[in-house]
Structure formats: C-alpha cells, structure tokens
N, C-alpha and C positions, 0 to 999 in steps of 0.2 A: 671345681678344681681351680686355684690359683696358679697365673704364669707361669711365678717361680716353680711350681712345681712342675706343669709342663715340657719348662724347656727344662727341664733333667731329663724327659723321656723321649724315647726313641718316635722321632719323628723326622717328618722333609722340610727341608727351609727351601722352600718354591715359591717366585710369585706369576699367580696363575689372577688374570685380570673374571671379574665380575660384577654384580648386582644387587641387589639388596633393597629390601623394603622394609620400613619400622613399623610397631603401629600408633595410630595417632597422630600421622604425619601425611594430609592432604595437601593438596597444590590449590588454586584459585578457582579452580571447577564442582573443587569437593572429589576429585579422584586420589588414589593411594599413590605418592611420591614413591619414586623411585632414583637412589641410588648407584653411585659408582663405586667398588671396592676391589680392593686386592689383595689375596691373601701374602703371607710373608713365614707363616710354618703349619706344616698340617701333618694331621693322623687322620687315622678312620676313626677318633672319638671325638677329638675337637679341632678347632686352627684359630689363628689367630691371624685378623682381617685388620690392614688400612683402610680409614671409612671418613670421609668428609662430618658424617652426622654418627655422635658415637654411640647415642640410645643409655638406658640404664638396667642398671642388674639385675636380672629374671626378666629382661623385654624377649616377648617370642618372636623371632621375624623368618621371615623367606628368602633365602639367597637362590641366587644364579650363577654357575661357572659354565661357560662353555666347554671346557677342557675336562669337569667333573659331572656335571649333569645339575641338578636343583635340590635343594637340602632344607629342614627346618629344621629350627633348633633354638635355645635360651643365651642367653648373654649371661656368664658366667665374674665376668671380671671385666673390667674398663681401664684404659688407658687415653691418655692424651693423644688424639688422634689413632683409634685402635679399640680391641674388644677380643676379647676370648668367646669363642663360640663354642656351644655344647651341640654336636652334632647329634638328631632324634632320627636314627635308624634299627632297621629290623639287623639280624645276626647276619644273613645273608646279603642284606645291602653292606655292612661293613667287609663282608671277607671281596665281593668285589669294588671297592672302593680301595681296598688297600693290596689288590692288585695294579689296580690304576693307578695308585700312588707309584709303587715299584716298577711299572713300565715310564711313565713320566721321568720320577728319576734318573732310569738309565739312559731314557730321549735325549734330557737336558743337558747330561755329561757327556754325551756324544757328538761333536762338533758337525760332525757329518751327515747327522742324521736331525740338525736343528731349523725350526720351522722359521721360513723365510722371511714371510710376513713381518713376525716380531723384529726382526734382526734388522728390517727400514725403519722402527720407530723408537724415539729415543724416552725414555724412561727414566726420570731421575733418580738418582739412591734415594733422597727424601721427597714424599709426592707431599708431602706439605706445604704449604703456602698461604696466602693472604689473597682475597678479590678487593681492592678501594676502590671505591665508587667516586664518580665527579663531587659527591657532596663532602668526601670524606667517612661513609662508613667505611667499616672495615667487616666482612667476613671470611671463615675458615674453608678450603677447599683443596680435592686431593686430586693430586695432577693424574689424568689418565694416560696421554702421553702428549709429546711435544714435539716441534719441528725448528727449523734458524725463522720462519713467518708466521707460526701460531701455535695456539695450545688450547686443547680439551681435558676440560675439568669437570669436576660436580661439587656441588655444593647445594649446602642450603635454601640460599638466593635464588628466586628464579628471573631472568632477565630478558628484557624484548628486546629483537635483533637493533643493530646501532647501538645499543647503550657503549657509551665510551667507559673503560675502567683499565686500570693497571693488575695482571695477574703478576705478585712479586713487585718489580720493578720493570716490568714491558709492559707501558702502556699500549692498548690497541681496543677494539671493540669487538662487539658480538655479531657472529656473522651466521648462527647455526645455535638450531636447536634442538636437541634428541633427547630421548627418555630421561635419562639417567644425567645428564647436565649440558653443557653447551660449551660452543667450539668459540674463540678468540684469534679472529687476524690481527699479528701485530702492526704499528703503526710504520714501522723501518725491519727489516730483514737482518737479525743476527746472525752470527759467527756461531757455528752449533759448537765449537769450545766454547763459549761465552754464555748461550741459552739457560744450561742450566743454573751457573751460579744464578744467570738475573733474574730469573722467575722462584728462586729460594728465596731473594731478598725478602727479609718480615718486615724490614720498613717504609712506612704508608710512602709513598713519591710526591704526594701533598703539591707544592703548587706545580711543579713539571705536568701530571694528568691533567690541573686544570687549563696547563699553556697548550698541551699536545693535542686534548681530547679534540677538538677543534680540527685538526688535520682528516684530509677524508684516508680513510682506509679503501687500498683497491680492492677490488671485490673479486 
C-alpha cells in the first residue's frame, strides 16, 4: 500500500517511541545494529515509522514498541527519513492490537490520565537532524529526546565516548552509549525555548566545532 493511500484510512497519529533492526546492518563485532524509531501514524495493518536508517522496499525487519509489544513486518514505501511498514500478524493479534490502539488513543486525549515520564522529556516536532564530526563529515540522525544539556540520538554512526561533534548546531560530545544510539552532553546549557530550534539546524557549524570541540564537557 502507498502513503497516500494510508493516510485516507482510519487510523491514530500517535508517537509511541521504539526499536528496530534491518537486515544487513552489523556494528564492528559483526552483531545486528540496532535502531531508534518512532512511529507518527498507525493501524492494526500498517504505521508509518521515523527512522534514522530508512532500509529499502520489501526489507523485512523487527521492531520494538514498549507501549505495543514487538511486530515483524515488510517495508512497504520509503520516505525521507521515514518507511511505511506492513504489519505481519495473525487475525487475532490485530483485533488486540487495535484494541490497544483505542485505549492509547483515549490515554493520550486525556490530560489527566497522561504518562509522567514522557511529559519531563522534550521531543521535538521534527527529530531530524545532522551529527558533523570534527573532521567535517556529516551524518543523518533521529533525535530520541532532548534536554537545555544534551541529547540522545541514533544513527548510523557509531561513536566512542569523548568524540567531540555538533548535533544540529550544539556542539558537545559523547558521554553514553546504548543499543539503539548514544547520548550527547552539550558543551554550554541552553534555554529549553532555544534547544530545539538549535539541534534542527542542517547546517554543518564547520569551524565553531573545530574552536569548541576542544572545551572539556563536565561529566
């Protein structure tokens, strides 16, 4: 099924954070990479995932949703940062799956009844962004969440703790490393009004990371 056809049908526009593995995609030990993703609309047949690594059409991969349980399924259609997923379940995993859907929904519309946790971590509308490196590459990575002193992403890139780089336009370094990507303390403490435009910025900060990286990050 294509998007456009998708979003005609009755579905939830929820973003429920997750995991994901492609295949053909090991890390430096030869074990299977692991993904951060978030979905942004789902059914009990398919959803449509923000994904650092986007895979291509008919790739079969493994997600993870805490808030849904673990799904297999095809890659149906690709976008720029993004993927249509065909969800591979029995009849009886979709009718509860899209009970699950219907209780979430009325969760999330219910101020009173919304989960606390989430509501400390800021999340920006686009988790898009850029990682530049001191040398000047550049790679794609999808913010999982952010704070006014750092941010946790995933990407591509895998980086050993200290490496200095700019996420966006906040220069800082890597202080953490988990499955699915690694955590960034910045180098000065932003204004959480300010955080997200600066970590949106797409352009590289070029000689600034080369003046900054140099600064120690407190730990």
């Amino acid at each position: 099924m294509s998007v456009e056809r998708f979003l005609k049908q009755r579905a939830v526009n929820i973003a429920v954070d997750g995991s994901y593995t492609l295949p053909n995609w090991y890390d430096c030990e030869g074990k299977i990479r692991t993904f951060a993703c978030r979905t942004t609309r789902v059914s009990p047949f398919r959803m449509i995932v923000n994904v650092p690594v986007v895979g291509r059409i008919g790739d079969r991969l493994t997600s993870y949703f805490p808030d849904f349980g673990k799904f297999e399924g095809n890659i149906s259609e690709t976008m720029q940062g993004s993927f249509l997923l065909e969800l591979d379940m029995t009849r009886e995993m979709r009718e509860r799956f899209s009970d699950k859907l219907a209780w979430l929904e009325k969760r999330r519309a219910n101020p009173g009844i919304a989960d606390a946790r989430r509501e400390l971590r800021l999340i920006p509308p686009n988790p898009h962004t850029t990682v530049t490196l001191a040398d000047g590459s550049i790679y794609t990575c999808l913010v999982i969440d952010v704070s006014p002193s750092g941010v946790a992403v995933s990407s591509e890139v895998q980086l050993p703790l200290g490496t200095p780089l700019a996420i966006g336009g906040c220069v800082g370094r890597v202080i953490r490393n988990f499955s699915s990507g690694f955590a960034v303390r910045f180098v000065a403490t932003h204004r959480l009004a300010d955080v997200t435009r600066l970590i949106s910025r797409e352009s590289a900060p070029g000689r600034r990371l080369r003046q900054d990286a140099a600064k120690k990050v407190p730990a």
